[in-house]
PDB file of N, CA, C and O in Angstrom:
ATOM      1  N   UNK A   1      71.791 131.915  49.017  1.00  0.00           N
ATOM      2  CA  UNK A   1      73.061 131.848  48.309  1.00  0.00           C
ATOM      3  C   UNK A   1      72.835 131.247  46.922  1.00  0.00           C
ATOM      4  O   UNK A   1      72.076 130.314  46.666  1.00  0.00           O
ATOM      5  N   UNK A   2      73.542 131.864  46.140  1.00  0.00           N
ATOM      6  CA  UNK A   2      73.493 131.113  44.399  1.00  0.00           C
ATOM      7  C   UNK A   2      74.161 129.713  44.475  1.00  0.00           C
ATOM      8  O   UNK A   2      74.922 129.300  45.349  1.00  0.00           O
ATOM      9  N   UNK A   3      73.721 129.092  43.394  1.00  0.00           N
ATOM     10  CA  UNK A   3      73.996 127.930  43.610  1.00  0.00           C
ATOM     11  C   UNK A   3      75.831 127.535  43.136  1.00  0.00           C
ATOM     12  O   UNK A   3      76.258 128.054  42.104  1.00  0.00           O
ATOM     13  N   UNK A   4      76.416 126.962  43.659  1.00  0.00           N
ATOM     14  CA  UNK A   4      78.014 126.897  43.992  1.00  0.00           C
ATOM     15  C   UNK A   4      78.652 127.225  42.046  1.00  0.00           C
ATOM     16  O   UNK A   4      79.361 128.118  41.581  1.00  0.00           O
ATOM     17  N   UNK A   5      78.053 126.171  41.478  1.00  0.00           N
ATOM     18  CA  UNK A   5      78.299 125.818  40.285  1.00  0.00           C
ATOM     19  C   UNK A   5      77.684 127.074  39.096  1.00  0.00           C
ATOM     20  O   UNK A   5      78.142 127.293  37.975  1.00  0.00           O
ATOM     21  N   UNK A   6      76.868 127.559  39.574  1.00  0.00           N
ATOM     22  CA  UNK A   6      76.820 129.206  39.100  1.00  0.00           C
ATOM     23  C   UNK A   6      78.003 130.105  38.961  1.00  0.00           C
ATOM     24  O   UNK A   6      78.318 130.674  37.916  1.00  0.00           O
ATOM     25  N   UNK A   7      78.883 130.216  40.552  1.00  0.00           N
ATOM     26  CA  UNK A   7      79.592 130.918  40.469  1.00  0.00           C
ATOM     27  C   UNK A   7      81.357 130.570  39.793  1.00  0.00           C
ATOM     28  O   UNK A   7      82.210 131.333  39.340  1.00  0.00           O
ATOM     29  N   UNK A   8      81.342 129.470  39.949  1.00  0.00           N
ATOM     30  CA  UNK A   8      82.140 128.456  39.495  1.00  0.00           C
ATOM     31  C   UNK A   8      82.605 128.362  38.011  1.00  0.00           C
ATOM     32  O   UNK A   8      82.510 127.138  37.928  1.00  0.00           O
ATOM     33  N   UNK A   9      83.098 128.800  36.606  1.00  0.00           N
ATOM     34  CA  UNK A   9      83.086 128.255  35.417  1.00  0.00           C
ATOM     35  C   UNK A   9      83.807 127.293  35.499  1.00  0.00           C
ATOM     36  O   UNK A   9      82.922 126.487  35.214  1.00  0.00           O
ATOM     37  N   UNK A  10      84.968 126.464  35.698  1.00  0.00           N
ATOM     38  CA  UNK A  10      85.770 125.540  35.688  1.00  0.00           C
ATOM     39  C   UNK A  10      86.962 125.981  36.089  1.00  0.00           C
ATOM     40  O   UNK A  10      87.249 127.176  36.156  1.00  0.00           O
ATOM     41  N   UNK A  11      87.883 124.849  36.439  1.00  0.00           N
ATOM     42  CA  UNK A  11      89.047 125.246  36.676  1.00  0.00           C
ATOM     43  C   UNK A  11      90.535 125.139  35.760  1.00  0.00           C
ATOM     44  O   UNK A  11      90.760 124.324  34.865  1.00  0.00           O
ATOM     45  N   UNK A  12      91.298 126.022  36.179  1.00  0.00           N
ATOM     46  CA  UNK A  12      92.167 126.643  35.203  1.00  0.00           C
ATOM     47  C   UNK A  12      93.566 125.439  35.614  1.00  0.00           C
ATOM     48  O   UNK A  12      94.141 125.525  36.699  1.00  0.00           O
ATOM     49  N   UNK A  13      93.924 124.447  34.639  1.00  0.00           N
ATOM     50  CA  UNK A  13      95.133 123.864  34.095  1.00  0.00           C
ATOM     51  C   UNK A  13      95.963 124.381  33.512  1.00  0.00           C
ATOM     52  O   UNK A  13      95.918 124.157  32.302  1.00  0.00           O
ATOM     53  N   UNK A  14      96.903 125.134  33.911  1.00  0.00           N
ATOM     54  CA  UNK A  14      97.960 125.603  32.871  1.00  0.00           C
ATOM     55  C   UNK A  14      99.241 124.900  33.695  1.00  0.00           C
ATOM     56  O   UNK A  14      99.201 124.193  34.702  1.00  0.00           O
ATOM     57  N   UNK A  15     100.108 125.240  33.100  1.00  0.00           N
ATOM     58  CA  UNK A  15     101.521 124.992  34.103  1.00  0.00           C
ATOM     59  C   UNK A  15     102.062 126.007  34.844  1.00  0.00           C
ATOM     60  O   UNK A  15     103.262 125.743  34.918  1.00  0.00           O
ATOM     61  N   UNK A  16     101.842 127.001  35.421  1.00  0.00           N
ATOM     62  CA  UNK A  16     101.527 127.917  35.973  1.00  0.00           C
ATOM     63  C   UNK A  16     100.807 127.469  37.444  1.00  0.00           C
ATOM     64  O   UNK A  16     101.471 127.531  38.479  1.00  0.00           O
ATOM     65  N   UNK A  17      99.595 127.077  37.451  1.00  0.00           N
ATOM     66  CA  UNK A  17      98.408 126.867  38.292  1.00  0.00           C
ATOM     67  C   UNK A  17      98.523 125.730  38.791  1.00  0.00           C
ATOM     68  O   UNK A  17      98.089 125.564  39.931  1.00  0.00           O
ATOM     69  N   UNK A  18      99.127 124.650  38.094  1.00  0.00           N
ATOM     70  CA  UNK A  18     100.029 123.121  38.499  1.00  0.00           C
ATOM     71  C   UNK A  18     101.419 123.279  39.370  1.00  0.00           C
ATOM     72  O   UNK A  18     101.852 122.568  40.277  1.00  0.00           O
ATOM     73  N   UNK A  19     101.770 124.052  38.978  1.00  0.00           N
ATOM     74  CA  UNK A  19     102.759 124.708  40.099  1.00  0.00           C
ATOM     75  C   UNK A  19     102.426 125.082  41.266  1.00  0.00           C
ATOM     76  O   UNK A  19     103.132 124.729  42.211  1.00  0.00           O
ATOM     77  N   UNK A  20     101.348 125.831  41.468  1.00  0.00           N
ATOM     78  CA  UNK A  20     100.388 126.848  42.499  1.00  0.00           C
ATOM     79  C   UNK A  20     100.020 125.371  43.430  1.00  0.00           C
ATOM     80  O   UNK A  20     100.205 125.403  44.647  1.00  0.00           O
ATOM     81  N   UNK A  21      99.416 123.911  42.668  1.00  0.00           N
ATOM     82  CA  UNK A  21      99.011 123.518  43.891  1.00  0.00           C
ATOM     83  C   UNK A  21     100.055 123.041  44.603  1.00  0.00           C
ATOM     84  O   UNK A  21      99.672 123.170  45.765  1.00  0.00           O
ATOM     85  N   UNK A  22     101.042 122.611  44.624  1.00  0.00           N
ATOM     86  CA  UNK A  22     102.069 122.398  45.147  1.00  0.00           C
ATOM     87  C   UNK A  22     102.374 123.170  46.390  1.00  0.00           C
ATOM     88  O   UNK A  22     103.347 122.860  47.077  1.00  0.00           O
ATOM     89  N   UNK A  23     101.437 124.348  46.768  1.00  0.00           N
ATOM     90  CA  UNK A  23     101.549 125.418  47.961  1.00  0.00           C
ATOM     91  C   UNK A  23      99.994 125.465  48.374  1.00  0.00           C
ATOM     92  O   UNK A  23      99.544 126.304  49.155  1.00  0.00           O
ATOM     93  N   UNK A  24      99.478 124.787  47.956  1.00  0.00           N
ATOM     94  CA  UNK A  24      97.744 124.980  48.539  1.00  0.00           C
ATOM     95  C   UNK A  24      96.980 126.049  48.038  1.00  0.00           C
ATOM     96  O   UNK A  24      96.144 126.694  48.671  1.00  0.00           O
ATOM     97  N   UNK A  25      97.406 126.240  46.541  1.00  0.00           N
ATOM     98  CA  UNK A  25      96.666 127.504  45.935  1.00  0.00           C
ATOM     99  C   UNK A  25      95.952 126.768  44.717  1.00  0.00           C
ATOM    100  O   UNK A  25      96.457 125.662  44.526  1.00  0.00           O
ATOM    101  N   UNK A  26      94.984 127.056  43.898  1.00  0.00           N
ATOM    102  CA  UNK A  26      93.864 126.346  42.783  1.00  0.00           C
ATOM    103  C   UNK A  26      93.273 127.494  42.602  1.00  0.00           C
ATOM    104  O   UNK A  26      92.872 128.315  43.427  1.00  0.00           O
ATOM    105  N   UNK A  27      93.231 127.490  40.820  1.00  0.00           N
ATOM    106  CA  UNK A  27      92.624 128.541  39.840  1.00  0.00           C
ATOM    107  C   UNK A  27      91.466 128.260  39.774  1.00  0.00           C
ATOM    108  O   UNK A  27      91.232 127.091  40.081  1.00  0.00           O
ATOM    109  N   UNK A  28      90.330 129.060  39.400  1.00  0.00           N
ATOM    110  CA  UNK A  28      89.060 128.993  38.750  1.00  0.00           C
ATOM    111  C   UNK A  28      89.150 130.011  38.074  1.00  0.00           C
ATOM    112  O   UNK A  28      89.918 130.969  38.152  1.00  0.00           O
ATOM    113  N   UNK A  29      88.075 129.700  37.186  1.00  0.00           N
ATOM    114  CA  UNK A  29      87.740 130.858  36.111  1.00  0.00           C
ATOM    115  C   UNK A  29      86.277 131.221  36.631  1.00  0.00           C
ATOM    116  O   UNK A  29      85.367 130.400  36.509  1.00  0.00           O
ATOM    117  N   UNK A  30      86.110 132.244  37.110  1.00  0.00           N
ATOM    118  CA  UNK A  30      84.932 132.531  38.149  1.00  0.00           C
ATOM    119  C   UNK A  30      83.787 133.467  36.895  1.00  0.00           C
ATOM    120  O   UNK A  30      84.410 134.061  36.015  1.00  0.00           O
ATOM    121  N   UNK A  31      82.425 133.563  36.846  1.00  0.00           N
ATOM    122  CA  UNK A  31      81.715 134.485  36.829  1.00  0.00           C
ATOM    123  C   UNK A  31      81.970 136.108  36.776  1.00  0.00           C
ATOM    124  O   UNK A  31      82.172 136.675  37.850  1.00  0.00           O
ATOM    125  N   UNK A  32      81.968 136.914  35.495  1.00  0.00           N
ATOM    126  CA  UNK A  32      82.014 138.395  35.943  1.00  0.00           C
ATOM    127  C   UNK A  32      81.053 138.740  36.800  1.00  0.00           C
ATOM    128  O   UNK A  32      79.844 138.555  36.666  1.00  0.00           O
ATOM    129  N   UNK A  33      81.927 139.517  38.159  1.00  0.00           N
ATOM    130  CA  UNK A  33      81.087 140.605  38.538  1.00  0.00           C
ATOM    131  C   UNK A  33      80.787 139.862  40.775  1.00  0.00           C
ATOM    132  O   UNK A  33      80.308 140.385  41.781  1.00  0.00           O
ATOM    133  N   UNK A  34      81.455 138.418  40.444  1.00  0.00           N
ATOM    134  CA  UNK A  34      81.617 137.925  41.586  1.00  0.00           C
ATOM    135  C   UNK A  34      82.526 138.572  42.190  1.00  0.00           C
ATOM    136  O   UNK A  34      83.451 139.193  41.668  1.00  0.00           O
ATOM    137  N   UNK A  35      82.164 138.380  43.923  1.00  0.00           N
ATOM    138  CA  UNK A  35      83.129 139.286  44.512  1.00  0.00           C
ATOM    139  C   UNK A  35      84.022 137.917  45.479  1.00  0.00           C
ATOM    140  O   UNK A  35      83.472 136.819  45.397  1.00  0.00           O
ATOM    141  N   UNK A  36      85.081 137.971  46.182  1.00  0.00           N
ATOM    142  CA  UNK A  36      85.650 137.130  46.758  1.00  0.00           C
ATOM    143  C   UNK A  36      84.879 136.408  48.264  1.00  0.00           C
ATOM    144  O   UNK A  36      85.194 135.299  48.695  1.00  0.00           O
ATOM    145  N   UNK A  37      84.320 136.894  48.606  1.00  0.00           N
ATOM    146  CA  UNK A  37      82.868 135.859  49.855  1.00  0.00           C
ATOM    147  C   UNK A  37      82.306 135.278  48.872  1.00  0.00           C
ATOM    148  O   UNK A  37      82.539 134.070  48.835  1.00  0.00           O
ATOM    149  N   UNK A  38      81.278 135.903  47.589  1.00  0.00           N
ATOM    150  CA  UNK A  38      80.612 134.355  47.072  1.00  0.00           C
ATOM    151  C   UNK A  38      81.498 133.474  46.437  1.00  0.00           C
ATOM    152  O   UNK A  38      81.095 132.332  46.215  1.00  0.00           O
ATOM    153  N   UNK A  39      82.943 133.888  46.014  1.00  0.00           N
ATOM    154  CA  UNK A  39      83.888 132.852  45.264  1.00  0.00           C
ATOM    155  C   UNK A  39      83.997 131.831  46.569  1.00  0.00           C
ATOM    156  O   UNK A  39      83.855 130.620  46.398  1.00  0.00           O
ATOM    157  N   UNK A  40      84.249 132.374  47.844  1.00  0.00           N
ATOM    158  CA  UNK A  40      84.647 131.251  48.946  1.00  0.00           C
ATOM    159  C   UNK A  40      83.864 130.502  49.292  1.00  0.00           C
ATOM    160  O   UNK A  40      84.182 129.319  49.408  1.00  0.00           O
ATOM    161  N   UNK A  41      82.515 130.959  49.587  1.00  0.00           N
ATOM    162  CA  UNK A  41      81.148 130.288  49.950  1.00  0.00           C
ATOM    163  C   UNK A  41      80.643 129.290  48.730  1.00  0.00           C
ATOM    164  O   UNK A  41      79.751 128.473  48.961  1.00  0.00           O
ATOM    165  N   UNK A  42      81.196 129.381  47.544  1.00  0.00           N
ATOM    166  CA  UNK A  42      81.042 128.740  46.442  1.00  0.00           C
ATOM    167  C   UNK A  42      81.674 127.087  46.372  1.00  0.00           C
ATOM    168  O   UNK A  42      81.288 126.065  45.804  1.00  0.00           O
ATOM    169  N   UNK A  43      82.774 127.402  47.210  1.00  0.00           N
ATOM    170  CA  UNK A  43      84.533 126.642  46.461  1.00  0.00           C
ATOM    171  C   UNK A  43      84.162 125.830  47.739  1.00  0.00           C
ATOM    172  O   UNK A  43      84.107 124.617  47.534  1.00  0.00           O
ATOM    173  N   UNK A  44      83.822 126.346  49.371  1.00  0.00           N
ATOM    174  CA  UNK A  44      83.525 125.625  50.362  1.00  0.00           C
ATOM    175  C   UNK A  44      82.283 124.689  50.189  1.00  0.00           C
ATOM    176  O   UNK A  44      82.013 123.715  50.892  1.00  0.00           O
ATOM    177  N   UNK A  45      81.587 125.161  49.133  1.00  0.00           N
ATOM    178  CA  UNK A  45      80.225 124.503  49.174  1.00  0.00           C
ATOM    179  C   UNK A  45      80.522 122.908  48.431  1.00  0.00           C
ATOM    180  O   UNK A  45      80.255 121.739  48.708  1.00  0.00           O
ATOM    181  N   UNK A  46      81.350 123.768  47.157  1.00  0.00           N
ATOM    182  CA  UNK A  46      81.260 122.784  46.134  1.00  0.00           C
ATOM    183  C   UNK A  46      82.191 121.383  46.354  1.00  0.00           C
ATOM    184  O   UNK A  46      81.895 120.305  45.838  1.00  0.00           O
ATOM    185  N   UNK A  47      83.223 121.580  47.109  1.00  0.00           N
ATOM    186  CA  UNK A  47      84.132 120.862  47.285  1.00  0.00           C
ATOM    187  C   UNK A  47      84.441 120.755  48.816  1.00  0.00           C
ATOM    188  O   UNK A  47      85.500 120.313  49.261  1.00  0.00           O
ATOM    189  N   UNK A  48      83.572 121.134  49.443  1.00  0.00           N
ATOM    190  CA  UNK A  48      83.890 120.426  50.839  1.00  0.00           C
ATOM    191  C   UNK A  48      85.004 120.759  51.657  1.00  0.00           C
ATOM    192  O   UNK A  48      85.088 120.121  52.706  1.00  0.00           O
ATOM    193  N   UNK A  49      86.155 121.882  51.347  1.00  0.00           N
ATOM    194  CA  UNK A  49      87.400 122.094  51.859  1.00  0.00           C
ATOM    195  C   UNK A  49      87.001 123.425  52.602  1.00  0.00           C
ATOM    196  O   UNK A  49      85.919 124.002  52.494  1.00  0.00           O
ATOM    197  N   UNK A  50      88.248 123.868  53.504  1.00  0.00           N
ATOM    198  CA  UNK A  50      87.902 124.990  54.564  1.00  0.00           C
ATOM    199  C   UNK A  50      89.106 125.881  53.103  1.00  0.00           C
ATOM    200  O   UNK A  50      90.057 125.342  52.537  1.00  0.00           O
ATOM    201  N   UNK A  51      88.575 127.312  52.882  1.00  0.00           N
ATOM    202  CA  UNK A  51      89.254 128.117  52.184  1.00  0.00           C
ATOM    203  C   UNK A  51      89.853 129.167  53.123  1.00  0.00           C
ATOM    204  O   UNK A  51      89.137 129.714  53.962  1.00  0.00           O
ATOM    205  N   UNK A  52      90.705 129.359  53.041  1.00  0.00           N
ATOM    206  CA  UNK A  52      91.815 130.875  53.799  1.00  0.00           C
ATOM    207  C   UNK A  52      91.901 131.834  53.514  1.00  0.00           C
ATOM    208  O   UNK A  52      91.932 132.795  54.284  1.00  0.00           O
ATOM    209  N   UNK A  53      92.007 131.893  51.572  1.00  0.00           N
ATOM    210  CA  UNK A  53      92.399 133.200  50.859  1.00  0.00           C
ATOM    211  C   UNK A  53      91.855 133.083  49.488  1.00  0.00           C
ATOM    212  O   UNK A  53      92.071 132.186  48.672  1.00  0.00           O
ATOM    213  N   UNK A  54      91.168 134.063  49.377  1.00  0.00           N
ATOM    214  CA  UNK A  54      90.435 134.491  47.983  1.00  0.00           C
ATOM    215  C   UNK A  54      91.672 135.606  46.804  1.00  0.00           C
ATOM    216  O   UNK A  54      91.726 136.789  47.139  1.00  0.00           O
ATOM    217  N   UNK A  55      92.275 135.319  45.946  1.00  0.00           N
ATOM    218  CA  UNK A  55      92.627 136.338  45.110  1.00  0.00           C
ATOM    219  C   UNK A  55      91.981 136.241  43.793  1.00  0.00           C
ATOM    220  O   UNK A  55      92.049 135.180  43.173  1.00  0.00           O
ATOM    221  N   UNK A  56      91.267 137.409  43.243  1.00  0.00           N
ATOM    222  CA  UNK A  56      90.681 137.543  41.717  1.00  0.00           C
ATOM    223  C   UNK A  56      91.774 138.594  41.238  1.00  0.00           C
ATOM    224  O   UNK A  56      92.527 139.378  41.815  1.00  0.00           O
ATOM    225  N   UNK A  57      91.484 138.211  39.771  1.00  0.00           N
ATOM    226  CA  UNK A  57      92.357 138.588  38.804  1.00  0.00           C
ATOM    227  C   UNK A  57      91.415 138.619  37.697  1.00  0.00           C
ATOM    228  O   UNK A  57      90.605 137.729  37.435  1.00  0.00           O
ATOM    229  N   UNK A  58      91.643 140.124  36.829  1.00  0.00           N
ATOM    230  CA  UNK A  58      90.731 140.387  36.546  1.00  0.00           C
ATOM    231  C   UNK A  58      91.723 140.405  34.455  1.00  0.00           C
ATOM    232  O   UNK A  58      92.567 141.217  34.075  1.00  0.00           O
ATOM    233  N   UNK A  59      91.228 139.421  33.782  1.00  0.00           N
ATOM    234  CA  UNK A  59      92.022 139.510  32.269  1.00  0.00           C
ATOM    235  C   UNK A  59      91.546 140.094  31.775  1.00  0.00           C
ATOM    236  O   UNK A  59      90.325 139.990  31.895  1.00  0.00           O
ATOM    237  N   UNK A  60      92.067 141.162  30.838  1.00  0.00           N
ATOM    238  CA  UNK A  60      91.221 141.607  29.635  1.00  0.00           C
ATOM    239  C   UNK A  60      91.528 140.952  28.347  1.00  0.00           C
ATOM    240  O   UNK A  60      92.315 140.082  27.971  1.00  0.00           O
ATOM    241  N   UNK A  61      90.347 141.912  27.650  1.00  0.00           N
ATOM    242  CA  UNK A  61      90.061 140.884  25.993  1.00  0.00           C
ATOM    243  C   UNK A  61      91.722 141.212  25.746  1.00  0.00           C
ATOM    244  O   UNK A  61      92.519 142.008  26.244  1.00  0.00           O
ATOM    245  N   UNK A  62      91.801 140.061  24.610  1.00  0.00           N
ATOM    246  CA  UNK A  62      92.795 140.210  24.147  1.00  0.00           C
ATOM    247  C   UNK A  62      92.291 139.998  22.147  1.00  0.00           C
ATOM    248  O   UNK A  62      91.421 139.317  21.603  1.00  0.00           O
ATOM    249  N   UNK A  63      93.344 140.954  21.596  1.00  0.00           N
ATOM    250  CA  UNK A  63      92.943 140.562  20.265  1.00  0.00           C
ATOM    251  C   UNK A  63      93.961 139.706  19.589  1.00  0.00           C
ATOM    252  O   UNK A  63      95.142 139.709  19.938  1.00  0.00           O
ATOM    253  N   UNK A  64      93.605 139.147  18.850  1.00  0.00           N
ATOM    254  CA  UNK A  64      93.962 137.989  17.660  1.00  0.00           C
ATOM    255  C   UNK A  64      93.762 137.785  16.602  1.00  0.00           C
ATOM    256  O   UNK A  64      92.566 137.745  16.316  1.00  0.00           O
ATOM    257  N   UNK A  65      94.612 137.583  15.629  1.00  0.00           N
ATOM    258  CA  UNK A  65      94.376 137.628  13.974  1.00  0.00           C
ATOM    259  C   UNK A  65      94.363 136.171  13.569  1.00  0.00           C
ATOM    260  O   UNK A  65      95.271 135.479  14.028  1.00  0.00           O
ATOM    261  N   UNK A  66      93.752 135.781  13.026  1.00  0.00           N
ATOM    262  CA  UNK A  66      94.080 134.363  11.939  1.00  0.00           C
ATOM    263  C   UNK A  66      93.726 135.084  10.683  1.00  0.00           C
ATOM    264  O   UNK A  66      92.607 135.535  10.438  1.00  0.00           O
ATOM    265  N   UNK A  67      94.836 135.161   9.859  1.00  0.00           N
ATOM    266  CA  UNK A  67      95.125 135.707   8.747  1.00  0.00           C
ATOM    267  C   UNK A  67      94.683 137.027   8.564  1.00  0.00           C
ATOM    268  O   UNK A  67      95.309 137.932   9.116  1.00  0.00           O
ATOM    269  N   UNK A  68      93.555 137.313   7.770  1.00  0.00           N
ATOM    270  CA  UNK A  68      93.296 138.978   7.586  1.00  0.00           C
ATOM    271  C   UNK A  68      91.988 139.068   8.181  1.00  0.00           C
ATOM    272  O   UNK A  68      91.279 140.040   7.920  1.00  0.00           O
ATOM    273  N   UNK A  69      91.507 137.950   9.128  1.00  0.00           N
ATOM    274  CA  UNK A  69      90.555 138.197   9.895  1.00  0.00           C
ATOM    275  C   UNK A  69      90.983 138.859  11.426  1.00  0.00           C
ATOM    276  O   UNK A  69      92.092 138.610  11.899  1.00  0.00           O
ATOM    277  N   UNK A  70      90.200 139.545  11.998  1.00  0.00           N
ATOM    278  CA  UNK A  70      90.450 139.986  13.886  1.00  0.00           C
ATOM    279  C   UNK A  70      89.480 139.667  14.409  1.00  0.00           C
ATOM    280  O   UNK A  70      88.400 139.502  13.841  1.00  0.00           O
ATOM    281  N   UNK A  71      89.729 139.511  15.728  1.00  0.00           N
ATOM    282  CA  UNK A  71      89.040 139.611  16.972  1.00  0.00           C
ATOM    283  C   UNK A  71      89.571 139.530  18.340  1.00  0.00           C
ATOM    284  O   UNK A  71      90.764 139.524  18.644  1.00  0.00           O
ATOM    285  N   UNK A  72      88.842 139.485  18.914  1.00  0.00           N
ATOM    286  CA  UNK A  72      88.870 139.194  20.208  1.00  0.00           C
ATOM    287  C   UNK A  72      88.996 137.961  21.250  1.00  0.00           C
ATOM    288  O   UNK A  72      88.155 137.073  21.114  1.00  0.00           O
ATOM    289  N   UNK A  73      89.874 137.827  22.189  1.00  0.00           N
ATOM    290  CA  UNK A  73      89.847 136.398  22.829  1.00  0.00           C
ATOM    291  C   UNK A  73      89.072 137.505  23.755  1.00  0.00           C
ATOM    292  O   UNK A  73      89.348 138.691  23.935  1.00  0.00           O
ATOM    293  N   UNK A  74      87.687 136.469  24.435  1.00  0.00           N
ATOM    294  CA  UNK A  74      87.267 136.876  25.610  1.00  0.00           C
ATOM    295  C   UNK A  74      88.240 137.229  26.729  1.00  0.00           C
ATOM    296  O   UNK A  74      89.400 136.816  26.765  1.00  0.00           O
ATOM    297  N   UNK A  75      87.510 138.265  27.914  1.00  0.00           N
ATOM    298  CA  UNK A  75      87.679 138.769  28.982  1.00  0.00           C
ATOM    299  C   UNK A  75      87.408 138.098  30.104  1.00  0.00           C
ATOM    300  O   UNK A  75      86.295 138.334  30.576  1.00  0.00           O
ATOM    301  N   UNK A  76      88.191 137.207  30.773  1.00  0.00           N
ATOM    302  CA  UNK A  76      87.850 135.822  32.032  1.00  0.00           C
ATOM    303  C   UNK A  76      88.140 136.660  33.365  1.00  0.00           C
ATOM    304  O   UNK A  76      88.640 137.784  33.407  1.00  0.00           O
ATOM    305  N   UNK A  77      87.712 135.862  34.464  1.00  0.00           N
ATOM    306  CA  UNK A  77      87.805 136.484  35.659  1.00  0.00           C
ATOM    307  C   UNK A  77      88.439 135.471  36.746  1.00  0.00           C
ATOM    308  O   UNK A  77      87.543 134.767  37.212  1.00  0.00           O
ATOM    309  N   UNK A  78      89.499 135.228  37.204  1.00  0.00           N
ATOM    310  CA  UNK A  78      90.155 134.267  37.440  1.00  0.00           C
ATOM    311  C   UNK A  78      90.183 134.689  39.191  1.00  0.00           C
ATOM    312  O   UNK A  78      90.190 135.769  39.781  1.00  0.00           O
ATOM    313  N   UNK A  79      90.194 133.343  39.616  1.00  0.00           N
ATOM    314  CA  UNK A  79      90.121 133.409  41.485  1.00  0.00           C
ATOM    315  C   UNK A  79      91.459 132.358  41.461  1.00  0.00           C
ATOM    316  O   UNK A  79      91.745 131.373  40.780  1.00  0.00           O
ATOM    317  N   UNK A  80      92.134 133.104  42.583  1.00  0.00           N
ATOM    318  CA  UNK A  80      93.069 132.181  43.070  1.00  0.00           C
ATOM    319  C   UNK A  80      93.013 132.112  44.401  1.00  0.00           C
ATOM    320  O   UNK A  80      93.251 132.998  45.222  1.00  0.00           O
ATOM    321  N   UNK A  81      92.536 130.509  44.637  1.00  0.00           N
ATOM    322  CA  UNK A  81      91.958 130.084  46.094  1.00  0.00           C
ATOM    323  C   UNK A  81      93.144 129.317  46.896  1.00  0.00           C
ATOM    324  O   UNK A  81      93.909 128.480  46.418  1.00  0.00           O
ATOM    325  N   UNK A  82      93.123 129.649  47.809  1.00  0.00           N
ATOM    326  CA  UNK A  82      94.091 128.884  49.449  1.00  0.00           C
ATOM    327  C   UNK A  82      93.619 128.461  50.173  1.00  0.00           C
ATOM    328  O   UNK A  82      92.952 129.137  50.956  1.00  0.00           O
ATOM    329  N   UNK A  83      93.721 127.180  50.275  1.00  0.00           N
ATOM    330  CA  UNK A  83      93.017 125.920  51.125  1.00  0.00           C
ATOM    331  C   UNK A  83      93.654 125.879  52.602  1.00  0.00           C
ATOM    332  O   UNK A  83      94.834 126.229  52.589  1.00  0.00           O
ATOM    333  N   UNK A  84      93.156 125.535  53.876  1.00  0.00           N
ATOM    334  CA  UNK A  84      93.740 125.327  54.233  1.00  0.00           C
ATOM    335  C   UNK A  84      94.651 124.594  54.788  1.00  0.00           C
ATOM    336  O   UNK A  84      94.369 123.547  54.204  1.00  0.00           O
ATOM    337  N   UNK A  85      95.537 124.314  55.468  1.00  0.00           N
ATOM    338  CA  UNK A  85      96.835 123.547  55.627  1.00  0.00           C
ATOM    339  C   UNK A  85      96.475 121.932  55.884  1.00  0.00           C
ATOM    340  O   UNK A  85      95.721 121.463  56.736  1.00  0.00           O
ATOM    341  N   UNK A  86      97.285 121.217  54.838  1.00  0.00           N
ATOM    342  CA  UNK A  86      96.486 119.820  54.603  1.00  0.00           C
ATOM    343  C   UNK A  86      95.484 119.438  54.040  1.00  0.00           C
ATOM    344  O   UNK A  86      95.278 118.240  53.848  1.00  0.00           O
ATOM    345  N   UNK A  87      94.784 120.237  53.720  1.00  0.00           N
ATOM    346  CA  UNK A  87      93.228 119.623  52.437  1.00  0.00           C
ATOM    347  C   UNK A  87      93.961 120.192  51.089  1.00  0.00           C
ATOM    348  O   UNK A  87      94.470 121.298  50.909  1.00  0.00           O
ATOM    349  N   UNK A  88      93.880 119.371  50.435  1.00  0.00           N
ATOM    350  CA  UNK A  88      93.852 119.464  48.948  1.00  0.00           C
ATOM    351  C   UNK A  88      92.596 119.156  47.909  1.00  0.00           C
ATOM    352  O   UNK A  88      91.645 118.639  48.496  1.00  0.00           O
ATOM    353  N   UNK A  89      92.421 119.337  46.681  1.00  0.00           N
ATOM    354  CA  UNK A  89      91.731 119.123  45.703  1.00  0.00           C
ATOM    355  C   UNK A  89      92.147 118.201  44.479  1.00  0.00           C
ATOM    356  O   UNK A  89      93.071 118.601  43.770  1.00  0.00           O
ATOM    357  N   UNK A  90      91.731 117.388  44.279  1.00  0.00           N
ATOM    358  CA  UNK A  90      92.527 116.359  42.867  1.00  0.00           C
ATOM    359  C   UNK A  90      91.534 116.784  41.940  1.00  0.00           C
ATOM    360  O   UNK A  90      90.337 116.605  41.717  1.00  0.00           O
ATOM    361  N   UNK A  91      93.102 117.808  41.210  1.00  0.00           N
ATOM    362  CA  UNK A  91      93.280 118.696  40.342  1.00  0.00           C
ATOM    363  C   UNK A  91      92.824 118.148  38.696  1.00  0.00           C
ATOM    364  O   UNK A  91      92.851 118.944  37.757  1.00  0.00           O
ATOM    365  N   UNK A  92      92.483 116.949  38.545  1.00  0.00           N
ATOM    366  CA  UNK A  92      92.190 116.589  37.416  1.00  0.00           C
ATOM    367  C   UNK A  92      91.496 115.552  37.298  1.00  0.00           C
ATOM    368  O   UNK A  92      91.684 114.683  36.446  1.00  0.00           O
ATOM    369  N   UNK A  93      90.190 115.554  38.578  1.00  0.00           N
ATOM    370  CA  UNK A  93      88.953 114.472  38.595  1.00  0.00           C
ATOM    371  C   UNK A  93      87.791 115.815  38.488  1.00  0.00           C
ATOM    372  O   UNK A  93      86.618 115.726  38.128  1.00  0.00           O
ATOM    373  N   UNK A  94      88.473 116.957  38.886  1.00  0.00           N
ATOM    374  CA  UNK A  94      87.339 117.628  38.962  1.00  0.00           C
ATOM    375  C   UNK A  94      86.429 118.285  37.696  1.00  0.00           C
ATOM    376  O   UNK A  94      85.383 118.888  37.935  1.00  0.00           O
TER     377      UNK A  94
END
């Protein structure tokens, strides 16, 4: 197995996803090209909790101007994980 923190980029704070844990759900911003077993085998490894439900979500680039320059905001790959009933994660030591 790859190592947990490979598959792992960090996890996603928005107010959105702060809402989510409130039901036993937590964002990551996962690796392109991971599939939902190594996201779980990852999230179980790294943090010690039993996982239930894997959802990825897949963003595309987005473009952006600052003034008469363009580009691109990168293309992220987002997992939305379900713990199960009673384990949680503290959402902002990690």
């Amino acid at each position: 197995m790859k190592n947990p923190y490979d598959i792992i980029v960090r996890q996603l704070i928005t107010e959105k996803s702060t809402n989510l844990v409130e039901k036993g759900k937590y964002t990551f911003e996962v690796k392109q090209g991971t599939n939902k077993v190594e996201v779980k085998k990852a999230v179980e490894a790294a943090f010690n909790v039993k996982v239930v439900d894997v959802n990825i979500i897949n963003v595309r680039k987005k473009a952006r101007r600052v003034g008469r320059f363009s580009g691109f905001r990168p293309a992220v790959r987002k997992a939305i994980v379900t713990l199960a009933e009673g384990q949680t994660l503290d959402v902002f030591e990690i």
